[in-house]
N, C-alpha and C positions, 0 to 999 in steps of 0.2 A: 724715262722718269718724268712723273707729273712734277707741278709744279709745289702741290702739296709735301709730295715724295720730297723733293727737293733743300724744301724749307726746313720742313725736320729733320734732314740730313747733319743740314749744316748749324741746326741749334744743337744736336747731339754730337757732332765734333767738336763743337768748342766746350762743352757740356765734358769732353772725353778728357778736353788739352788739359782744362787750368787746374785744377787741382794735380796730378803728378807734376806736372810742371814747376808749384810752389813747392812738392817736397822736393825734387829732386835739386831744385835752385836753394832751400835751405841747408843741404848736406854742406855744401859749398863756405857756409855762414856759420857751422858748428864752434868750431876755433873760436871765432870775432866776439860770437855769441857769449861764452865760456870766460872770455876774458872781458867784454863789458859790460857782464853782469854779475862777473865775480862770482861763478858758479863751476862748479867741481865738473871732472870728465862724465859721472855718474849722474849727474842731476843736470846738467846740459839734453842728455841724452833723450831724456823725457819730454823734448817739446819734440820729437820725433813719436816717443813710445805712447806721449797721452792721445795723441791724434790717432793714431793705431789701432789703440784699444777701444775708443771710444767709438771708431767707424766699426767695430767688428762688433761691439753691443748691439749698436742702431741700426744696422743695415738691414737685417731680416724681419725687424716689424715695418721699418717701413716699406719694403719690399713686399709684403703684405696689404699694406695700404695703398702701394700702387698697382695691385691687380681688383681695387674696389672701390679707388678715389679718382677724381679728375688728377690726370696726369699734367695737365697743362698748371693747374693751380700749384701742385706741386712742386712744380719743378721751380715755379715764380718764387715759392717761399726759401726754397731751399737755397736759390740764386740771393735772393735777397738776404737772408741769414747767414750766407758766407762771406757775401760784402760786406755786411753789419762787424763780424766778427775780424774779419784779416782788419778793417781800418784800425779797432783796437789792439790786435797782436803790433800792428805797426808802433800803435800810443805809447806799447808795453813798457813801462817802468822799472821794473822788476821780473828778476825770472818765473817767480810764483804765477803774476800776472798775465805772462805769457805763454806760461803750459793753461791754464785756466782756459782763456780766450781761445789756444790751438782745441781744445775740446769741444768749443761750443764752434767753432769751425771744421770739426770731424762731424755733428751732427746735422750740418747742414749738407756737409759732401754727401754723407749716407743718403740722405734725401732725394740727392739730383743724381747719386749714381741708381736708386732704386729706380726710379722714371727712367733715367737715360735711354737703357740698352731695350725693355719692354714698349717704352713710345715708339725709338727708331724701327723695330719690327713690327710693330702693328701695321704696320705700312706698305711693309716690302712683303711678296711671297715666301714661301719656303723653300724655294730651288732658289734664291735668293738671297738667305740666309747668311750663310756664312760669308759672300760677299760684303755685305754691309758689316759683319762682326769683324772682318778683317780691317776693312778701314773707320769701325771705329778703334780698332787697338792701334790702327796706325797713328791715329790720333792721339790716343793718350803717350803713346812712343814717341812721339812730336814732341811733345810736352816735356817728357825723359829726356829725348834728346838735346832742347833748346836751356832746357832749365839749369844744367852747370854751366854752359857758355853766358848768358845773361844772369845766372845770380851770380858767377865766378867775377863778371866783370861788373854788376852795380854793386856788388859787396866792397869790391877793391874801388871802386869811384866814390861811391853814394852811401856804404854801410848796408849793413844788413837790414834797416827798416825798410829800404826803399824796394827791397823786395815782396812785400808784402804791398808796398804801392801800387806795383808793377798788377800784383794779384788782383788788388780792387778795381782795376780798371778791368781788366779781364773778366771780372765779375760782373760788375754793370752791365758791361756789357753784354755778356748773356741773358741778362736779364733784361733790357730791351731788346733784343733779339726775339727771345721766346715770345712777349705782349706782340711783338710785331708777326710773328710766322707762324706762331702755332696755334689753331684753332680751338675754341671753346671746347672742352667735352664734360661729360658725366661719368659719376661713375659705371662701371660695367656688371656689378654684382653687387644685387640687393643683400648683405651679411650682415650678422651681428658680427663684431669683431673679437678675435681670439682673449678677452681680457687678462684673464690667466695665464694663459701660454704667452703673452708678452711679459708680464709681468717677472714666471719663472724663468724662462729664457735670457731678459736683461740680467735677472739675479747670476744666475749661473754664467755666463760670460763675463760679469762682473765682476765675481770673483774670484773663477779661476786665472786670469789674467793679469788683477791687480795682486793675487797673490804669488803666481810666478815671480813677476814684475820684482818683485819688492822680497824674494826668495831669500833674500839674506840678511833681512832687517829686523828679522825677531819671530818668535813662536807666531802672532797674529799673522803673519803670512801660510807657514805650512796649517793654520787653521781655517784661510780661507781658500784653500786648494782642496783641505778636506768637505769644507761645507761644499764647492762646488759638486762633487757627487751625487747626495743624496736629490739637490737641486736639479743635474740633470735627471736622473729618475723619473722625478714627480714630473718635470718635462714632459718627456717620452711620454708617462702613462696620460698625463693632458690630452695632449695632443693627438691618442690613439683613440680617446672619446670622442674629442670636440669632433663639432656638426663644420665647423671654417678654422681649423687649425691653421695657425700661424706655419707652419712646415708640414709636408705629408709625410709623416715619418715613415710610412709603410711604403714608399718609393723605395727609402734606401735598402730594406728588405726583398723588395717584390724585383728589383732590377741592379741585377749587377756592374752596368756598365755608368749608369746613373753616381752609383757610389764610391767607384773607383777611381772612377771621373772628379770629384771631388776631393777625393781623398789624392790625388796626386795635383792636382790645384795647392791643397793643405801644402805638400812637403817641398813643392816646387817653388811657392814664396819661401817656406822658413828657411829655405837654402839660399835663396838670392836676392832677396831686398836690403840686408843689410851691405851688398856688396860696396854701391856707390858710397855710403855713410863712410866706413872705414876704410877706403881709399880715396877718401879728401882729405881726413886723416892725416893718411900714407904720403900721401903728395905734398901735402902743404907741411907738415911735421918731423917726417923723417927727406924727405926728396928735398924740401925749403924751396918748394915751389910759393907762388903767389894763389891766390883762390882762383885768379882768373885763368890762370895756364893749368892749375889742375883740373878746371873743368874744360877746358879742349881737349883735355886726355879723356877725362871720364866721356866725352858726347860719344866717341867709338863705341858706347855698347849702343846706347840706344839709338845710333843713326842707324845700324845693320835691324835692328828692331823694327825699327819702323817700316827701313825698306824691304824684310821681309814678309811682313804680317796683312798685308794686303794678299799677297800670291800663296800666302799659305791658308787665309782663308779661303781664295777663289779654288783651290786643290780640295779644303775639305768638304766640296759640295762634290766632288769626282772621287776622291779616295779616301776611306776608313779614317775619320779624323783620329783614332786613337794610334793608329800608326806613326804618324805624321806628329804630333803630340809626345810619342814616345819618342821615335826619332831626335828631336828637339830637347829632350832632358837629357840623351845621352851625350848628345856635345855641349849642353852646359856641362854636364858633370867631368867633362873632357877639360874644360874651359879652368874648373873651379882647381880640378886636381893641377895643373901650372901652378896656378896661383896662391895654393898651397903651403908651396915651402918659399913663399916670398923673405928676400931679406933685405939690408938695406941699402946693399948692393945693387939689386935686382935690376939691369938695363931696362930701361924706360919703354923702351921697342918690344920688347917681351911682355911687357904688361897691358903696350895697347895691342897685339896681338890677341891676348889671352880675351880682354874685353871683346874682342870682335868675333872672339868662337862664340863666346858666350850669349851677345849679341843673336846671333845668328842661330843658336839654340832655343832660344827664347820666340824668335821670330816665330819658328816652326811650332810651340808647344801653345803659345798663349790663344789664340781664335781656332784651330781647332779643336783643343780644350773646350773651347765655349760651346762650339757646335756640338760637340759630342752630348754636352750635358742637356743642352736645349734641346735637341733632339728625342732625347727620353720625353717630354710631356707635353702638354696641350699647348698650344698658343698663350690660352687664356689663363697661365700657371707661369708665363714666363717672367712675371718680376719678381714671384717666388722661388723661381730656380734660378734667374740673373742674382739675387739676393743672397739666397744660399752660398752660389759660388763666388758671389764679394765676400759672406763671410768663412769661408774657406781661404780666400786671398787677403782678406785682414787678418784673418787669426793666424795665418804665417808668418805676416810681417811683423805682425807682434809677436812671435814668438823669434823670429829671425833678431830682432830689437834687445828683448828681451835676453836671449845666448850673447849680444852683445855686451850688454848691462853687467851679468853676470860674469863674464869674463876679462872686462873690462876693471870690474872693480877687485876680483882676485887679485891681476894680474900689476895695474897701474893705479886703482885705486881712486877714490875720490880728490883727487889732483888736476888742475888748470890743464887743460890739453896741451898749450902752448908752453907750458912749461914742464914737462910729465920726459922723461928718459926716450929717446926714440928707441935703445934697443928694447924697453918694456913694451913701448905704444906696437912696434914691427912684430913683438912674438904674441902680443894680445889680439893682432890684427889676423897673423896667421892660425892662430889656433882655431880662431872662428871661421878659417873658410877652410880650413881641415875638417870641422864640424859638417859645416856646410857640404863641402863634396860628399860626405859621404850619405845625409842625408838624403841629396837629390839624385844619387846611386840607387840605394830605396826606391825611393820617387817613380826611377826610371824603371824600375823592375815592376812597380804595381799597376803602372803605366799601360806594360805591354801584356799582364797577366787577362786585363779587363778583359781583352778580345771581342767578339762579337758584340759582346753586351752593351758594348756603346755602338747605339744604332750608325749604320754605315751608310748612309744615306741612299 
């Protein structure tokens, strides 16, 4: 490894850590949050869902722009725009003020996840690959991992702003890191940029999402699920003209292993990101644990995470990453059906058991996933296909958020968590990873259908 090699490595791992790391350390602060800002189970919930929805808008234009922009500048603004925004989620005053700010700190993550994983490859070979995709998942699983342990315990020391402290510093610091290691560059492709097809594509994410989102708030919601339709349409047909479309839509057509590949990325978050959220929940509300000891239970999933996604992406440069990928959804969904029929009984032991299938499912499915997809296109396509599959992986978590939302407010309703019935909070918790398993059931079956089609290296 050169020394260049090198430098990018380690601004793309930390580039991987700090964002999961701040949502995962937030789950932990949901409760604290809910009750010191005097906001309901359902409108707490949205300083998870705005951040969500707002990475899964912006990630595929900019994911565009970093296959035609200096990467390095990039990555400086995006660093810089999220340090901007966590110091004011920290100021937050109010809850209004704090889903606000988590938004304009979703468009700067978009930013630095579109650079991230296209910088660190432009680097390394293609036997190579999935090497480096493994240990940057290990990285952002780092991040999973560390984030209930440290927000569990500066939530219960220092409050939940001082987590968002923790974040800033984390930020700067990337951001002197990159001026310092990463080299000037240009960009790579002389294009006019897709105006249109960014334009429609925000729209249509926009409001199919916030109209899911808000499914229960009145007609103006199922209006704007319906407007997203016709919006995708006009999409599609953009993009089959345009000369530098913002997506090659004719990929997902032309190559089956490409879109299956994605499409089980989709089912794979909306089955498991909500897991950690509603088992801090679970721990703190129904168990009467503390925030800090609920998250030494939750780090079981993502320690086995971490420690596998290194070795599973070094396998998918040797074996059929769609295998290995499937493999990996069927023991989450092994993982999810335990967890299932959770009650509030449920031994402690059994649960961190269930995390560490799950764990260990996830290891298997997440970077070879990635390779599979990356493998379908060019080099010089890969922040539009890294992009794609982030938005494939935000459009799950929001929608993983979202099955939350709405199940949550049927079941428990817009009530203080902290004060909310534990047998309500326990059957609202399990219904949703009843959803969940069977979802990533699905998942795992379209998983293994791709076959060939996602190249085998």
């Amino acid at each position: 490894m050169t020394a260049k090699q090198r430098n990018i490595l380690i601004v793309c791992l930390i580039a991987s850590f700090f964002s999961p790391f701040l949502g995962a350390a937030l789950n932990l602060s949901i409760s604290e949050i809910s009750r010191q800002l005097n906001c309901g189970a359902t409108t707490v919930t949205w300083v998870v869902n705005a951040y969500t929805i707002a990475l899964a808008v912006f990630v595929v234009p900019f994911g565009h722009l970093a296959d035609v922009a200096s990467r390095r500048r990039l990555m400086l603004w995006g660093m810089a725009a999220f340090s901007a925004a966590t110091l004011m989620c920290a100021l937050s005053a109010n809850i209004t003020m704090l889903i606000v700010f988590r938004v304009i700190q979703a468009l700067a993550s978009a930013l630095v996840f579109s650079v991230n994983i296209p910088l660190l490859l432009s680097v390394f070979p293609a036997s190579q690959r999935g090497h480096m995709l493994g240990l940057s998942v290990t990285s952002t699983y780092t991040g999973l991992a560390l984030g209930p342990v440290l927000g569990g315990f500066l939530n219960s020391l220092f409050g939940w702003r001082s987590i968002f402290v923790l974040a800033l510093l984390l930020g700067m610091g990337a951001f002197f890191l990159t001026r310092r290691n990463v080299d000037p560059d240009r960009g790579r492709r002389e294009e006019q940029p897709d105006g249109a097809g960014n334009v429609l594509y925000v729209l249509f994410v926009s409001c199919l999402m916030l109209g899911l989102s808000n499914w229960t708030a009145g007609w103006w919601s199922k209006l704007l699920v319906l407007l997203s339709l016709p919006l995708l349409l006009l999409f599609v047909k953009n993009e089959l003209k345009s000369a530098n479309p913002v997506i090659q839509v004719r990929l997902f057509a032309q190559d089956r292993g490409y879109t299956l590949s994605n499409v089980a990325a989709l089912l794979n978050y909306g089955a498991t990101f909500a897991i950690s959220y509603s088992l801090s929940i679970y721990l703190q509300n129904v168990k009467g644990m503390s925030s800090s000891l609920a998250g030494l239970v939750l780090i079981c999933q993502p320690i086995v995470m971490a420690g596998v996604s290194s070795v599973a992406g070094r396998l998918s440069d040797r074996i059929a990453p769609y295998k290995l990928a499937s493999f990996g959804m069927l023991v989450i969904t092994a993982g999810l059906l335990y967890l299932s029929w959770l009650k509030p009984a449920t031994p402690l032991w059994t649960i961190i058991a269930a995390l560490l299938v799950i764990g260990l499912g996830f290891g298997f499915f997440s970077s070879p996933n990635t390779n599979a997809v990356l493998s379908c296109v060019d080099k010089s396509h890969y922040g539009e296909a890294n992009s794609i599959l982030g938005t494939m992986r935000t459009l799950g978590q929001s929608s993983s958020m979202v099955m939350v939302l709405l199940i949550f407010g049927a079941i428990v309703g817009d009530t203080i968590i902290t004060e909310a019935d534990p047998l309500l909070l326990t059957q609202a918790i399990r219904r949703n990873l009843q959803i969940s398993c069977l979802i990533c059931f699905i998942g795992a079956l379209i998983s293994m259908v791709r076959g060939r089609g996602a190249k085998e290296n």
